[in-house]
KOLKEFI-920447 format. One record per residue (C-alpha): residue number from 1; x, y, z; chain; residue in one letter. Coordinates in steps of 0.05 Angstrom, whole numbers. Layout:
BEGIN
     i        X        Y        Z   ch   aa
   NUM        X        Y        Z    A    a
...
This chain:
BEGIN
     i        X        Y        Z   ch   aa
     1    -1158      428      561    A    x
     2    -1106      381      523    A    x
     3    -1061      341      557    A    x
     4    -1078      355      625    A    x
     5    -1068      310      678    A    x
     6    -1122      249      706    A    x
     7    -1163      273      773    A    x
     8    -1108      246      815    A    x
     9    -1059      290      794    A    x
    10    -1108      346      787    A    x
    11    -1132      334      861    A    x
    12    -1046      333      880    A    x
    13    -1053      411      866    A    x
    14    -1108      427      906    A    x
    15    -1064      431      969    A    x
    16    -1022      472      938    A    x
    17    -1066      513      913    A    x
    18    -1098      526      979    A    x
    19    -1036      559     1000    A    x
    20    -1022      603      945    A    x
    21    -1092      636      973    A    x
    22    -1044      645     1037    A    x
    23     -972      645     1013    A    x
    24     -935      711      985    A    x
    25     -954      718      915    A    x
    26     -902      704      864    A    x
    27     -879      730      804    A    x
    28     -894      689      738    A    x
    29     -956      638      715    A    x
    30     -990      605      778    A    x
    31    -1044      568      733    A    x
    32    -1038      532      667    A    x
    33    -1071      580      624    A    x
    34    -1024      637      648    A    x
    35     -963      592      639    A    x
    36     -989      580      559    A    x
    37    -1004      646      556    A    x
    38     -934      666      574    A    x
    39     -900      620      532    A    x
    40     -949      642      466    A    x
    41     -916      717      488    A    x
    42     -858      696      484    A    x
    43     -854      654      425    A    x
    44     -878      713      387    A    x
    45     -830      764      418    A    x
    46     -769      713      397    A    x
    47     -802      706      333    A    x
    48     -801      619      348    A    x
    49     -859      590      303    A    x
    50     -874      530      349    A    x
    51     -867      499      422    A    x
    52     -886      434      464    A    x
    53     -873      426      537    A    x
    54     -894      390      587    A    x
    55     -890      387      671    A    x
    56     -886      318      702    A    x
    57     -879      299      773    A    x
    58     -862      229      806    A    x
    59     -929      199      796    A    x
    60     -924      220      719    A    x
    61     -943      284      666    A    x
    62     -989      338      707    A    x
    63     -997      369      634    A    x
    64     -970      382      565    A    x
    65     -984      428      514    A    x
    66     -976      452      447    A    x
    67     -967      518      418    A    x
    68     -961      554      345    A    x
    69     -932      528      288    A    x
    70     -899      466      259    A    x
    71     -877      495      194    A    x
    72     -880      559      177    A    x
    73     -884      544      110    A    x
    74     -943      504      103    A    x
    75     -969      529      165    A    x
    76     -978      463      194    A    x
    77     -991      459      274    A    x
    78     -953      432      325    A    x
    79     -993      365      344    A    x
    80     -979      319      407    A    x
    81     -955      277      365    A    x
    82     -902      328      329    A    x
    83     -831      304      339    A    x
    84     -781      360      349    A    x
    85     -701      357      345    A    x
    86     -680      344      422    A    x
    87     -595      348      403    A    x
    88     -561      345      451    A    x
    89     -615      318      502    A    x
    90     -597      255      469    A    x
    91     -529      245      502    A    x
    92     -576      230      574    A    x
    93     -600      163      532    A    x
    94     -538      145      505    A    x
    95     -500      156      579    A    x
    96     -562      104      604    A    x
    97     -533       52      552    A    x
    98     -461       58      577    A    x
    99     -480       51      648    A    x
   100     -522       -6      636    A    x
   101     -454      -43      612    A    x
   102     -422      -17      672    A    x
   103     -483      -47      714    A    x
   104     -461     -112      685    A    x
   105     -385     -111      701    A    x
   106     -367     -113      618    A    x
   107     -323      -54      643    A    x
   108     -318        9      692    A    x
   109     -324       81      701    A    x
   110     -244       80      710    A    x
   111     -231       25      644    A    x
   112     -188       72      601    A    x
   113     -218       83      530    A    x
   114     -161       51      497    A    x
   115     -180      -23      523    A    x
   116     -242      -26      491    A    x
   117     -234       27      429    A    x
   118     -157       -2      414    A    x
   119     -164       39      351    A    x
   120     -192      105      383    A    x
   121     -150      167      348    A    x
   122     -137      192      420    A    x
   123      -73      231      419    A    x
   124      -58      243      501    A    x
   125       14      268      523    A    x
   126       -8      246      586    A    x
   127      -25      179      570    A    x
   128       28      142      608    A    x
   129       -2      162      674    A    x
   130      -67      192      663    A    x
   131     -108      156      598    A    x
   132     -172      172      593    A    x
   133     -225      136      627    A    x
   134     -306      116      607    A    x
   135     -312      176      664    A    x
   136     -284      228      627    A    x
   137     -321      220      567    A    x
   138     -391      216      604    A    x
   139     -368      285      640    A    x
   140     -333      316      590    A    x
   141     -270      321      621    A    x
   142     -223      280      581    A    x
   143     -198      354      555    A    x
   144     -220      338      481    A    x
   145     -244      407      434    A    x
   146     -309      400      413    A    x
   147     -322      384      346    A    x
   148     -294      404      293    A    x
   149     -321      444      223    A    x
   150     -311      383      174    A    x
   151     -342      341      225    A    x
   152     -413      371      232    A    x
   153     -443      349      177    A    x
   154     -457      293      121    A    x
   155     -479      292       46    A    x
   156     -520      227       71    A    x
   157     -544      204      139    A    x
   158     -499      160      161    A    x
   159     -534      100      213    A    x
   160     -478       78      269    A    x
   161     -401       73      247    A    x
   162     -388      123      307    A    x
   163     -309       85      311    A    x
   164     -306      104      232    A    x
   165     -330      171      249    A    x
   166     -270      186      295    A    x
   167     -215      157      252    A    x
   168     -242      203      196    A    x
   169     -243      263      248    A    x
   170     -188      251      294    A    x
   171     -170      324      304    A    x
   172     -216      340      370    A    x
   173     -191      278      398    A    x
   174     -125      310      430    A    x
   175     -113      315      505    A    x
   176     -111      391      519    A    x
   177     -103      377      592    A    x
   178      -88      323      647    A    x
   179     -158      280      635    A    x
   180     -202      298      696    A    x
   181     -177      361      711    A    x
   182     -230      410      674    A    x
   183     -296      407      644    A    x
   184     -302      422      561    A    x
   185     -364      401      526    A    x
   186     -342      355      473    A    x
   187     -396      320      420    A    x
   188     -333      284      403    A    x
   189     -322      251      468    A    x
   190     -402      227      460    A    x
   191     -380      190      391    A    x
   192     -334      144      417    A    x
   193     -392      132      469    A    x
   194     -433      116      421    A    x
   195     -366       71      384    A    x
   196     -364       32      457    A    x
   197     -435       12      441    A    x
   198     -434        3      371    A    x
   199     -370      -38      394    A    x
   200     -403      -83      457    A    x
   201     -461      -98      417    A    x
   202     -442     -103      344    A    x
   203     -510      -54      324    A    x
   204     -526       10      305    A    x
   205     -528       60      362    A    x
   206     -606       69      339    A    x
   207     -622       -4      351    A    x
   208     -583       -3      415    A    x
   209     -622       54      453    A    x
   210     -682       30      424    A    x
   211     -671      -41      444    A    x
   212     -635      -18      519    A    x
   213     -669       47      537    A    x
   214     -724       80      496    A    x
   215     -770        9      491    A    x
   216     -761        0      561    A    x
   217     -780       68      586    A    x
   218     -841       67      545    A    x
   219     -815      122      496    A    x
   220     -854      101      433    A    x
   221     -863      179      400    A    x
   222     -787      174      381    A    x
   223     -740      177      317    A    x
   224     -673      158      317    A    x
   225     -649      185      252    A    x
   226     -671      245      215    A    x
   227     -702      207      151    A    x
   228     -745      175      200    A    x
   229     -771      243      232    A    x
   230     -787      267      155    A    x
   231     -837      208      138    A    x
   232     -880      226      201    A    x
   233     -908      281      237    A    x
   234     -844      324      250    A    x
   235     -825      399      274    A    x
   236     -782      445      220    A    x
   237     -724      484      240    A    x
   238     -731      560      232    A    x
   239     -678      621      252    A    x
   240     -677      687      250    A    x
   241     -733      742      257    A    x
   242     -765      732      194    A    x
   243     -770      654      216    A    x
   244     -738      629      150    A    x
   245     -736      546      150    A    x
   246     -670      516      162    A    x
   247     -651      449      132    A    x
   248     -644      388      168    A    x
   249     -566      375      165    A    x
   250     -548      306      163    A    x
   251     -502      302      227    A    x
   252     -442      253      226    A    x
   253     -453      216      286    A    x
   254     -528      195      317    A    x
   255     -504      181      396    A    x
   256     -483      264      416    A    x
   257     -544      297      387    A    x
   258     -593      249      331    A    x
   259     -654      239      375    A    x
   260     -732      265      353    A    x
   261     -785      270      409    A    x
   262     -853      289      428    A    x
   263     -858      333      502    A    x
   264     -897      282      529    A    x
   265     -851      214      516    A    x
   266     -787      267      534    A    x
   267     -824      282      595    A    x
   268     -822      205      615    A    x
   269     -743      213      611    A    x
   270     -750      268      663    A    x
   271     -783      229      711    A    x
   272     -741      164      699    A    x
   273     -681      210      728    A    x
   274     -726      245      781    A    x
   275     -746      176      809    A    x
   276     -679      154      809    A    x
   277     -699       98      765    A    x
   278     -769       79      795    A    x
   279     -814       93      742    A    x
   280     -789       36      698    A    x
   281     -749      -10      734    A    x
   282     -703      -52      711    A    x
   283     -670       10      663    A    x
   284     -620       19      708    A    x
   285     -619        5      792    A    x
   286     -629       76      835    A    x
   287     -560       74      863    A    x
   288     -536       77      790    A    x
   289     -583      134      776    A    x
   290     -556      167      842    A    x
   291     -493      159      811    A    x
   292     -508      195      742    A    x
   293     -526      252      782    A    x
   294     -466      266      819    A    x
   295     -415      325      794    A    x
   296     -346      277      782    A    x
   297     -288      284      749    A    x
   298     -257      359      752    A    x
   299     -216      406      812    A    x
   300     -280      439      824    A    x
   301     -323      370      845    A    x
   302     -259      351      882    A    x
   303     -258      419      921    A    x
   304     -327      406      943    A    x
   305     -368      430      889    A    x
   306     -438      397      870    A    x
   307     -455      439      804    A    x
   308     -426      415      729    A    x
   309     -431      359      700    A    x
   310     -454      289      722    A    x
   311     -461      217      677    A    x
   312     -498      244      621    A    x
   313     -525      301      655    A    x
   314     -517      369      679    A    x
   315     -540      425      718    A    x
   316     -576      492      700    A    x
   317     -598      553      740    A    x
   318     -664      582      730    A    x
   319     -693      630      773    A    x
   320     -650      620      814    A    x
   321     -661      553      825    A    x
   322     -614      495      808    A    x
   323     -639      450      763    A    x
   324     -613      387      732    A    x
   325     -619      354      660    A    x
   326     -593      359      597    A    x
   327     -612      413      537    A    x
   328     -603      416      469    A    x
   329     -585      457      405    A    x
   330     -584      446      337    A    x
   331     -594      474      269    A    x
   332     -661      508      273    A    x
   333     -679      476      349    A    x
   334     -670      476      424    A    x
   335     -689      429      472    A    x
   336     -698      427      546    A    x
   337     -709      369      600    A    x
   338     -693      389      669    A    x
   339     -721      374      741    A    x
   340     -712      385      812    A    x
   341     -706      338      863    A    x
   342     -728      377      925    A    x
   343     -785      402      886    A    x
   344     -809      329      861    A    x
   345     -826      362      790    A    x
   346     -793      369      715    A    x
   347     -806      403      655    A    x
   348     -792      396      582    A    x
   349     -792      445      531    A    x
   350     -784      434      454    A    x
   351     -779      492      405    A    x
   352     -770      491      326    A    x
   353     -725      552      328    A    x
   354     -655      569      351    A    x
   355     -669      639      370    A    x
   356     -684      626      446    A    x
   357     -692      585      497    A    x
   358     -674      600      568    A    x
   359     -721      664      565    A    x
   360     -779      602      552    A    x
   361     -759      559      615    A    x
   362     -774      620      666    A    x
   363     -851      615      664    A    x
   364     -844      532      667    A    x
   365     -801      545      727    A    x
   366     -845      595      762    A    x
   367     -906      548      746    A    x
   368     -879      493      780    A    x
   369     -853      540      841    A    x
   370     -928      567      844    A    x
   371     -947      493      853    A    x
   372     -896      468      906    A    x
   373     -888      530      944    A    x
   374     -817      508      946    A    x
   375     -774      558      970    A    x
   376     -701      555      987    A    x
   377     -657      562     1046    A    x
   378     -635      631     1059    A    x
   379     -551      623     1053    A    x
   380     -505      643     1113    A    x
   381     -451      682     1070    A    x
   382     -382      684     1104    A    x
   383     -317      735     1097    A    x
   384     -262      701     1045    A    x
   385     -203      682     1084    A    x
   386     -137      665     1052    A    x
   387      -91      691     1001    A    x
   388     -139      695      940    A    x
   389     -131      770      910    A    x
   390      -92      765      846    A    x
   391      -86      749      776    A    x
   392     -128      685      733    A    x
   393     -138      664      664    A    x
   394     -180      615      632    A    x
   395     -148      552      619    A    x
   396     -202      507      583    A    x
   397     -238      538      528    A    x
   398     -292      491      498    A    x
   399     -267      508      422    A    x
   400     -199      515      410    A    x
   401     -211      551      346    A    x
   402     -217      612      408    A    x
   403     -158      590      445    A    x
   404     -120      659      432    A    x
   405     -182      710      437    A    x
   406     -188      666      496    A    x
   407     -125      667      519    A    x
   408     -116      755      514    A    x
   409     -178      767      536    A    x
   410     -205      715      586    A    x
   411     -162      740      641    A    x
   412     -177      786      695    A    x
   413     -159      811      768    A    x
   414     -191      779      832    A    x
   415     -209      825      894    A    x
   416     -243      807      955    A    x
   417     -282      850     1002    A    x
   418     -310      813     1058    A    x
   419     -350      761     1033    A    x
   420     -356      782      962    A    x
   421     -303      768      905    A    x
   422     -299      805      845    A    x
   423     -266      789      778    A    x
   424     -246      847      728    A    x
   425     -226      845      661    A    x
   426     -159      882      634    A    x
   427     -208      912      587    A    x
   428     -267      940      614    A    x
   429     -326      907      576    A    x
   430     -289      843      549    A    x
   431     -272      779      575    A    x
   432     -286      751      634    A    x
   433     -332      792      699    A    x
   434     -364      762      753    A    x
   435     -387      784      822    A    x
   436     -389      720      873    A    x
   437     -413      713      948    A    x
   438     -376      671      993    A    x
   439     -416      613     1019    A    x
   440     -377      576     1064    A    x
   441     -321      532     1050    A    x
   442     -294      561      996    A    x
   443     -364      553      959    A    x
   444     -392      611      912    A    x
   445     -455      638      882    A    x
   446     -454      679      824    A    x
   447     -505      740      840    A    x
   448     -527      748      767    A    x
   449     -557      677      779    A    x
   450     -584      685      851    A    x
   451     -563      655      912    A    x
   452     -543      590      872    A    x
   453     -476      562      885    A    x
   454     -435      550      821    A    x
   455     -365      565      833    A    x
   456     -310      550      892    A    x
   457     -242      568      899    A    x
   458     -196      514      893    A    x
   459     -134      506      933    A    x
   460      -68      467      942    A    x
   461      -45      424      995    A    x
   462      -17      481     1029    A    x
   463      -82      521     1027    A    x
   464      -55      567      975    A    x
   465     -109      587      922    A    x
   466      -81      564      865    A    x
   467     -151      569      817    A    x
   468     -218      581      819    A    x
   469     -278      539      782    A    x
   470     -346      573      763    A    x
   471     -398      555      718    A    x
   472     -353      501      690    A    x
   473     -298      553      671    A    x
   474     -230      548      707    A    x
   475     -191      606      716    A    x
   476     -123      585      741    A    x
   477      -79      637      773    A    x
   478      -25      670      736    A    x
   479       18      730      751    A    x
   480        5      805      725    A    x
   481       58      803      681    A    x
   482       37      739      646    A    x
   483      -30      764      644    A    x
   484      -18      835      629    A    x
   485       37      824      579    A    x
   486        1      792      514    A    x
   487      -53      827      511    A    x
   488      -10      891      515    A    x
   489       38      868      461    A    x
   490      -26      849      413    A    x
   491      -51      925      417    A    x
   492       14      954      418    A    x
   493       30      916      350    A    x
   494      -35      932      321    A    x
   495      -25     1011      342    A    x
   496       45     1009      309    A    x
   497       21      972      243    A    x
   498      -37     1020      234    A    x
   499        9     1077      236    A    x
   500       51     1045      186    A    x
   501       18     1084      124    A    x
   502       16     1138      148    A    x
   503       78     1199      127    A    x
   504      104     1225       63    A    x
   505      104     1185        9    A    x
   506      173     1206       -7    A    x
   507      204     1206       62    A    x
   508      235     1137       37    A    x
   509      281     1118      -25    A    x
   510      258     1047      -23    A    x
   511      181     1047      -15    A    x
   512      170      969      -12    A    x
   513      193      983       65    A    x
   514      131     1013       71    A    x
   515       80      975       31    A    x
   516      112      908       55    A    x
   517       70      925      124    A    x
   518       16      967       91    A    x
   519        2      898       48    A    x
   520        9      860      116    A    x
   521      -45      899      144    A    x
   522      -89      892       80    A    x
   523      -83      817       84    A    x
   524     -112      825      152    A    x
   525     -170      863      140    A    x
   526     -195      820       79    A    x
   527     -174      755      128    A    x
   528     -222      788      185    A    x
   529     -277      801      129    A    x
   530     -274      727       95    A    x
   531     -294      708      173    A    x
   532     -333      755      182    A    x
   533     -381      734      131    A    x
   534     -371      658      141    A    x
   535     -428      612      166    A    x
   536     -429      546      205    A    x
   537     -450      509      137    A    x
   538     -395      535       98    A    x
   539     -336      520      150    A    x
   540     -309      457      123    A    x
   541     -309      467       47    A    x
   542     -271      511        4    A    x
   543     -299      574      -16    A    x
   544     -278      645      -19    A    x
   545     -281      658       54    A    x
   546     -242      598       79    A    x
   547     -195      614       16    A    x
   548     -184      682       35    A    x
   549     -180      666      113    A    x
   550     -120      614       93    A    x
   551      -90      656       42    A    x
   552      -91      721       99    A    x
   553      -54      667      142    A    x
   554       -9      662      105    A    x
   555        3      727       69    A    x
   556        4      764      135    A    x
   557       71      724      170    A    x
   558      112      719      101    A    x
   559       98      804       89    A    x
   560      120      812      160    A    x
   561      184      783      155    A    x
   562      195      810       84    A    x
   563      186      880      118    A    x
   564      234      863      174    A    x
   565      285      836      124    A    x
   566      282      897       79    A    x
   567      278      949      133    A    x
   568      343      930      166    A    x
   569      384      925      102    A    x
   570      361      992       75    A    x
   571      369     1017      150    A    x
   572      431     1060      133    A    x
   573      417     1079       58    A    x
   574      344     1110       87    A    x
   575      345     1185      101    A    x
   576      287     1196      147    A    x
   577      294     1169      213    A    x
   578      216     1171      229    A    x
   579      195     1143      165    A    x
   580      247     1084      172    A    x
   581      233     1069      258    A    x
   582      156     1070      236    A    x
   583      163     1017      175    A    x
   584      212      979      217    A    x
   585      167      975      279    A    x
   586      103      966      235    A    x
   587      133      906      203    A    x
   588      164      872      275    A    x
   589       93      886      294    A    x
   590       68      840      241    A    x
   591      119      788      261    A    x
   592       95      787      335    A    x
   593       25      784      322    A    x
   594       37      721      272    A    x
   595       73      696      325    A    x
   596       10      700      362    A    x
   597      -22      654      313    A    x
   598       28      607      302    A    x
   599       24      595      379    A    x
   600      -50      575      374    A    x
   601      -39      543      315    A    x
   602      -69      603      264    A    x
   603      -15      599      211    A    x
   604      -30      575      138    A    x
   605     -102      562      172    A    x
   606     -153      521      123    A    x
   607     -212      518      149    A    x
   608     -233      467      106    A    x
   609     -178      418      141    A    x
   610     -190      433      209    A    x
């Protein structure tokens, strides 16, 4: 069978296998045959073309494999040697590089960005007392938006020039929040990374991490840029059901996302960070590996939690087990290197399709649980003490493109019942649920991932629960009115404006007090169906869908006001009191809901800009 392990690794399983004989039996594939049989069902019933994975252990890869399809096209097969897209797996490398300089003393975790980037297009209110730091970029918490549409992609690869990147595309690079308070993914927080390398080093960021990490940790199946992948043996993207090809995108920026990678040389990754540094020494000493692994940086981590993001790393649940890595998405592929430490294995899984991937990690994550017979502690679940029933809202959205859907609908009410806490949307069936289970300490475990604990309740100095962190999302705590109120005023203002056309026709003298709101509402509808039909690729240029979503932007406000104008100077020379309240309130509606936008910054919106 390919890519299975030498005798010594083979002979490591024997134990184990000997007490499967006697252990409970457990749900999922217990041998390697079963586990690629598993995976080959499900890469058909997610309609993914192609797969490598691989498990590794401390002493090195107990076996890899390759399923399916390379290109659908051509119907080329995955080989071992097949390099697929890792994305955002990449960011693990490029977090080895910084820490490397911070081995050295060139600068710290705490060094704020600004000392060695002076020209950094970081725009922080709270820069006087809190810039940020070389720690909040590696754990995205420097409250940055992720990146935005003109900044995905470029007419030609571009090698290095992260710094240039970010003055081109300063936009994502404003401080939503005091830096360290919250977690937000942000590629753009990975670019000027990459700029502190590109910086220190005067290179490319490809020649760096070759040079610094890949060489070193034997990683010789590798591309750095996309042009490289295409000349050799290389994975195509593919989406949808039909499995249509999707082209490779030049990205802006190589350090947040560029790598290519076989399972096998990925897999040495894996078991760099699983031996804390031991399996090639000299990357990087164990205590700074330690380090990379610790949660840092948000109210969460400082309220005790140990789940969210570490230095170029982060953790994942999977059958119910907590795992820790880094994953990837892209255009046409998803990556995934993860391990776990109490276990003492890893697995990584590459596929050449953007349909799925978490449903794919299950059978790798029962296989290795068949192997280790690890099983987990049973958790002592205590009653919730404290003044914690109430109001929260979400506070740190990763785009902020969703910062009002967000914002209306990402609130809910908190109730406890002995140990268990419950979060309920306003609106049954959007925004936020959760059910949690106390674990001590103000410590919770979300049951629709097991008895993993993801969340805690934070709290002031004066014990008051003032927010609680789970899954990376914050929910800070708000009153019912200021979480009742918004949402209520949105559907109250659309319920008014869509009875605006309705009555007879002749109920008015002036009719533009009518059709000044009936137009309102048609510039909405043809603004929701321009988005509607918009794609990631077409975001940042101009085209009838970003033309009509600006021109609803703007149409929308300016008709609302015009009705409001119109309606109270024809007030008294209008004969039909219903006909006239109706218009009137149908066009204030219009005015409250741009208000709405303006707040989250909606208004004369071009896509193509942002």
């Amino acid at each position: 069978m390919k890519g299975l392990a030498p005798l010594w690794a083979f002979a490591l399983l024997v134990p184990t296998l000997a007490l499967a004989t006697t252990a409970p039996a457990r749900p999922g594939p217990a041998t390697p045959a079963e586990l690629r049989q598993s995976l080959t069902a499900l890469l058909a019933r997610h309609h993914i073309p192609g797969a490598s994975y691989a498990v590794f252990d401390r002493r090195g890869t107990v076996l890899s494999e390759v399923i399916g399809l390379a290109d659908s096209g051509t119907r080329a097969p995955v080989t071992d040697g097949t390099l697929f897209r890792l994305g955002s797996v990449t960011k693990t490398v490029t977090a080895i590089a910084i820490m490397q300089l911070v081995e050295q003393g060139h600068f710290g975790l705490q060094t704020p960005v600004s000392e060695l980037l002076p020209d950094a297009p970081i725009r922080n209110p709270f820069g006087d007392s809190d810039p940020v730091r070389v720690l909040h970029l590696l754990t995205h918490t420097a409250g940055f938006d992720d990146m935005h549409a003109k900044a995905f992609f470029s007419p030609v690869e571009r090698r290095g020039r992260h710094l240039e990147s970010s003055l081109q595309h300063p936009e994502p690079l404003t401080v939503r929040w005091r830096p360290g308070m919250h977690e937000s993914y942000s590629n753009p927080g990975y670019v000027l990374l990459g700029a502190i390398l590109e910086a220190h080093y005067q290179k490319p960021w490809d020649e760096i991490v070759t040079a610094r990490v890949l060489g070193p940790l034997g990683i010789t199946q590798v591309a750095t840029l996309a042009t490289q992948a295409a000349q050799r043996d290389h994975a195509s993207g593919h989406s949808g059901i039909d499995m249509h090809r999707t082209p490779v995108f030049f990205e802006q920026t190589q350090a947040d996302g560029a790598l290519w990678c076989t399972a096998t040389d990925l897999a040495t990754l894996g078991r760099f960070m699983l031996t804390d540094g031991a399996s090639a020494p000299g990357v990087l000493r164990p205590e700074t590996v330690r380090a990379m692994k610790q949660v840092q940086s948000t109210e969460g981590a400082r309220a005790g939690l140990a789940y969210g993001a570490g230095l170029g790393l982060h953790h994942r649940i999977v059958r119910a087990t907590l795992w820790q890595g880094h994953a990837g998405g892209v255009l046409g592929a998803k990556a995934s290197m993860h391990f776990h430490a109490e276990q003492g294995m890893g697995y990584v899984l590459l596929v050449n399709s953007e349909n799925e991937l978490r449903k794919l990690e299950e059978p790798l994550a029962d296989f290795i649980s068949h192997q280790t017979q690890w099983k987990p502690s049973a958790p002592t679940l205590h009653p919730l003490t404290g003044d914690v029933d109430g109001w929260y809202r979400l506070v740190n959205p990763r785009i902020s493109l969703l910062g009002l859907p967000t914002y209306l609908l990402s609130t809910g009410q908190v109730t406890v019942q002995a140990d268990t806490l419950t979060l309920e949307p306003i609106l049954p069936g959007f925004g936020y649920q959760a059910t949690l289970k106390h674990h001590g300490d103000g410590l919770l475990a979300d049951v629709d991932y097991g008895e993993v604990i993801n969340g805690v309740l934070v709290r002031n100095g004066d014990g008051a629960t003032v927010g609680l962190e789970t899954g990376g999302d914050y929910l800070q705590r708000t009153s019912m009115a200021a979480a009742v109120f918004p949402l209520v005023s949105v559907l109250v203002s659309l319920a008014l404006l869509l009875s605006t056309p309705f009555g007879r026709r002749t109920s008015l003298r002036n009719r533009w007090v009518r059709r000044l709101p009936c137009l309102a509402l048609l510039s909405l509808v043809l603004g929701v169906i321009c988005a509607a039909n918009l794609e990631l690729t077409l975001l940042a240029h101009k085209n009838w869908q970003t033309v009509g979503v600006w021109a609803a932007s703007v149409l929308f406000p300016a008709l609302g006001v015009a009705g409001v104008v119109l309606s109270v100077r024809t007030w008294r020379q209008e004969p039909a009191t219903v006909a006239r309240w109706r218009c009137l309130l149908g066009s204030a509606s219009v005015v409250c809901l741009s208000t709405w936008l303006a707040k989250f910054g909606l208004f004369s919106f071009a896509l193509w800009r942002w």
